[in-house]
N, C-alpha and C positions, 0 to 999 in steps of 0.2 A: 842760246844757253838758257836751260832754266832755273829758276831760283836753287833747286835742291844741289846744283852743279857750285853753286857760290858760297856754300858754307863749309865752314871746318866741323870736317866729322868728327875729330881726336879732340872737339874741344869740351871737358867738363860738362860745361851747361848745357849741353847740346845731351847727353846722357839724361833720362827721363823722359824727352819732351816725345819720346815715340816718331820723330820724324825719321821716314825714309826715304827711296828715292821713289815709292809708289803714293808719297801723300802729294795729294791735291795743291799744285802751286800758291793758292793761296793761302792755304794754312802756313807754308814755308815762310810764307813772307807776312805773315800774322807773328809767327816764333823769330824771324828778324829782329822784326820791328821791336818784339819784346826783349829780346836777347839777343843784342849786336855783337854782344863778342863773339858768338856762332858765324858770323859772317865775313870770309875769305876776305884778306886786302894786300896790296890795294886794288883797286876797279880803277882803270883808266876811263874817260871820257873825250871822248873827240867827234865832235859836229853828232851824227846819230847814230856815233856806233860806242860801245863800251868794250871793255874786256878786263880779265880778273888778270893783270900781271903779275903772274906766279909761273915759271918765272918772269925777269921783267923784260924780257925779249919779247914776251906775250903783247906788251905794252906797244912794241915798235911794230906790228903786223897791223896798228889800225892810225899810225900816224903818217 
């Protein structure tokens, strides 16, 4: 998965910042870090794997 896959496109603040799904991953995760409400939740975590539970059945394919 990469970062561009983990944010909310429809969200406000995500309008201006120019990101798409051709920008460079870590610019993605620069506009995170700055602007988390852009960022899809929740993320499950489990030993080394993650997943963005949306829905949250997503969540049970890594537990």
């Amino acid at each position: 998965m990469r970062p561009y896959d983990m944010i909310r496109r429809a969200e406000p603040d995500l309008k201006g910042l120019g990101i798409t799904a051709e920008t460079p991953d870590g610019e993605v995760i620069k506009a995170m870090v700055d602007h988390p409400s852009i960022i899809q939740r929740p993320i499950v975590e489990v030993r080394d794997r993650a997943a963005l539970a949306r829905p949250i059945e997503k969540a049970l394919e890594i537990i």
